[in-house]
C-alpha positions in Angstrom: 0.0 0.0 0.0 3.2 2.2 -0.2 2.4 3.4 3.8 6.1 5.0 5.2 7.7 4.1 7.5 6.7 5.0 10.8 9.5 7.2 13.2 12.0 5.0 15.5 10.0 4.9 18.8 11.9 6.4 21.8 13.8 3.9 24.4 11.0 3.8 26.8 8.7 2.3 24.0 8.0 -1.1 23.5 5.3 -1.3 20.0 6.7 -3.2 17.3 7.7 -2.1 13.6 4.4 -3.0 11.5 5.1 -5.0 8.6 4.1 -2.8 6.1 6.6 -0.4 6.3 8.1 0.2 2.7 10.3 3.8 2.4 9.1 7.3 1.8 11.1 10.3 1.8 8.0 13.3 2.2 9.5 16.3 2.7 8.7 18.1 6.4 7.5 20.9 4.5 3.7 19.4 5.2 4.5 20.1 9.0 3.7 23.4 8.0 -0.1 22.3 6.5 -1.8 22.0 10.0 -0.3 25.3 12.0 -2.0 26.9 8.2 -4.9 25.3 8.5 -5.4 25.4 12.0 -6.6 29.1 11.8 -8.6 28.4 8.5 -13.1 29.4 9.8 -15.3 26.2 9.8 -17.2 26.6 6.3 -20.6 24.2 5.5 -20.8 23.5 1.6 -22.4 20.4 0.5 -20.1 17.5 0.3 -19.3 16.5 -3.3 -19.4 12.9 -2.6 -21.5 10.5 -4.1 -24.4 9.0 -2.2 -23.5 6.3 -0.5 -26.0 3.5 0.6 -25.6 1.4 3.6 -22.5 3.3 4.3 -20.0 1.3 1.5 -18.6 2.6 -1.4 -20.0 0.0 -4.7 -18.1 -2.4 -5.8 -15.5 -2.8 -2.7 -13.5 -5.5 -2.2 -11.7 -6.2 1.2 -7.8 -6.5 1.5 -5.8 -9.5 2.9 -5.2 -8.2 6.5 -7.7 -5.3 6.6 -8.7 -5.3 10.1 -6.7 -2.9 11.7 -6.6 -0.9 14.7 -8.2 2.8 14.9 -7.6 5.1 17.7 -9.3 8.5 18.2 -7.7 10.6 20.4 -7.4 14.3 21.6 -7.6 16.9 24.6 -11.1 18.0 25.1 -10.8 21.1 24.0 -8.8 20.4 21.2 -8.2 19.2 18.0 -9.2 15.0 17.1 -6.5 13.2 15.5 -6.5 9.3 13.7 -4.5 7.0 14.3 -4.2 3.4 12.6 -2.3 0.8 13.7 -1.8 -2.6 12.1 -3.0 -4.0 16.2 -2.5 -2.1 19.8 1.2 -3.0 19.9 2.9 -2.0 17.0 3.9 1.5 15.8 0.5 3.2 13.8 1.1 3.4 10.0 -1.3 6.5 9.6 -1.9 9.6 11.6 -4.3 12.3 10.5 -5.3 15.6 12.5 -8.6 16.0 11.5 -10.6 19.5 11.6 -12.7 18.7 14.5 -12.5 19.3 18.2 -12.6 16.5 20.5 -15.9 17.5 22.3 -17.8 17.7 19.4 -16.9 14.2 17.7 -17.7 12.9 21.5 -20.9 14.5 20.9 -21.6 13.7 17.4 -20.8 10.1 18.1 -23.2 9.7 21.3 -25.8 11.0 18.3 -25.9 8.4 15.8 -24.0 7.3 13.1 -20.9 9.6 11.8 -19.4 9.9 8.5 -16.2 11.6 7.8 -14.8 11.8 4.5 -11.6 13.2 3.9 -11.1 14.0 -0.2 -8.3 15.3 -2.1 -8.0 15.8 -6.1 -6.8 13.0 -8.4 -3.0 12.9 -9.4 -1.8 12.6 -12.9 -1.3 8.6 -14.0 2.4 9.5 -13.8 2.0 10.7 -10.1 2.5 7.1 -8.2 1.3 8.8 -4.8 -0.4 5.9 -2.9 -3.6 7.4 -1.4 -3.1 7.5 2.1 0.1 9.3 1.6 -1.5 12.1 0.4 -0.3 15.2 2.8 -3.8 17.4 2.9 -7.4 16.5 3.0 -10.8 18.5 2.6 -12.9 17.0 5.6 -16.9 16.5 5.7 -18.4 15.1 8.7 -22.0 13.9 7.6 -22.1 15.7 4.2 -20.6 19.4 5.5 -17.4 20.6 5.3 -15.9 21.5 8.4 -11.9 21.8 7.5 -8.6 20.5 6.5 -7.6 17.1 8.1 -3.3 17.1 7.7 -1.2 13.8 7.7 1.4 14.3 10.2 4.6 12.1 11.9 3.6 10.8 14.8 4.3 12.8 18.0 6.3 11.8 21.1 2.9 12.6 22.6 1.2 10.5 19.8 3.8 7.2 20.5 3.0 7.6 24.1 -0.4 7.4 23.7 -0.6 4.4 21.5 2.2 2.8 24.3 0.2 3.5 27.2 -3.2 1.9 25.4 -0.9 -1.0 23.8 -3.2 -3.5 26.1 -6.4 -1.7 25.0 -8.2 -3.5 21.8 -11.2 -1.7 21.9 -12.8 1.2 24.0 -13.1 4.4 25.3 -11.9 6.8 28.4 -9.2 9.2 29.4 -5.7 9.5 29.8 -3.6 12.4 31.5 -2.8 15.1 29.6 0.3 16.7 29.5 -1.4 19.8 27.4 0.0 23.3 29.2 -3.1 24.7 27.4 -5.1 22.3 29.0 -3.6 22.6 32.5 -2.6 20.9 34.9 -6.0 19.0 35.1 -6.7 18.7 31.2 -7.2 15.0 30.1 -6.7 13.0 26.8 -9.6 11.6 25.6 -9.8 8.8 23.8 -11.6 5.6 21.7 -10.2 2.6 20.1 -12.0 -0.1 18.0 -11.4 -2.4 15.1 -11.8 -1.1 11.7 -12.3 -3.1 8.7 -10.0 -1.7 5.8 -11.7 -1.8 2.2 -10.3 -0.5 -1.0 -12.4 0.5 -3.5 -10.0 1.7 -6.2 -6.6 2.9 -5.5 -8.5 6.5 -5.3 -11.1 5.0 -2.7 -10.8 3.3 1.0 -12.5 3.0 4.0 -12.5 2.2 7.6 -15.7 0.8 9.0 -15.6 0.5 12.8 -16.7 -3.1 13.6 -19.6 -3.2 17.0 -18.3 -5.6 19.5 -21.1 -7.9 19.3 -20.6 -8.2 15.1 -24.4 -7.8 14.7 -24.6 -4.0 14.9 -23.6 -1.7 11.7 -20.9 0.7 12.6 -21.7 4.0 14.0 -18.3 5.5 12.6 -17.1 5.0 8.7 -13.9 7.2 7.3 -13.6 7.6 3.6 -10.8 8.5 1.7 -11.5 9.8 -1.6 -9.3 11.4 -4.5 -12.1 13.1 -7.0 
């Protein structure tokens, strides 16, 4: 799938290398994206994805491997960010700050069901760009726009987190923060599940969060979409 390699973790962590973890060399220039779009208002156009019914893009087909491990995480007051993770103890192979504060996804979620979609243009045939390498993403939650969601490295913060929920397969709760924004009281709030990994196209994927049970549909599905 072309996903980089993830940073060496620091001494004091223990999660693996994941086993897809073929070379890039992206420039740091795309640090820059999120401090940019940070400041960027929260607009509402219509999202110019197709309808989707039942919550699947058509004519999916599932990958070998495609459960993985999502993690949502942020401080309360701040902004959400994705992480996936081949399972809870090896070191995640995406991370994505997404354009939405923690509170509201919290609230969103406790709703119904939530769709994000994070789209970016199409490349040129030459471009080889796999899709989730792609540096900058319009986000809709539930057909509105609401931002910019930003590929980023992960974060010392970021490797901590995933080290301290390593035993955690699925579920949700806090952590303590070490935000100075926050204070000294401000917690990490988090949710882990299994997502099932589909590719459409190599301009289409999706994570479906899988119920515990397996009889419920999921209340969260991501799309990532080149148009």
């Amino acid at each position: 799938m072309g996903d980089p390699a993830p940073p060496p973790p620091p001494s004091s962590l223990t999660l693996l290398q994941p086993n897809s973890r073929k070379k890039s060399h992206k420039p740091k220039v795309f640090r820059v994206f999120r401090n940019v779009f940070r400041s960027f208002p929260i607009i509402s156009p219509v999202c110019r994805l197709p309808s989707l019914p039942g919550g699947r893009l058509p004519e999916a087909k599932t990958i070998a491997g495609a459960r993985v491990t999502g993690t949502l995480f942020g401080y309360r007051k701040g902004r959400v960010s994705l992480s996936i993770q081949e399972s809870s103890r090896t070191l995640p192979t995406l991370v994505v700050e997404l354009a939405m504060q923690t509170h509201v996804l919290q609230k969103d979620m406790s709703l119904g069901m939530v769709r994000i979609a994070l789209e970016c243009e199409k490349r040129t045939d030459k471009d080889k760009t796999a899709l989730l390498d792609e540096p900058l993403w319009t986000m809709f939650c539930n057909g509105k726009k609401i931002g910019y969601g930003v590929k980023r490295d992960a974060t010392e913060e970021d490797l901590n987190v995933m080290e301290l929920l390593k035993p955690v397969s699925m579920g949700a709760g806090v952590l303590p923060g070490r935000s100075e924004a926050e204070g000294p009281d401000g917690e990490m709030a988090y949710m882990r599940a299994h997502f099932e990994r589909v590719v459409g196209s190599k301009d289409s994927e999706t994570l479906y969060m899988l119920s515990p049970d397996g009889n419920n549909g999921p209340e969260l599905s991501i799309f990532f979409v080149r148009v």
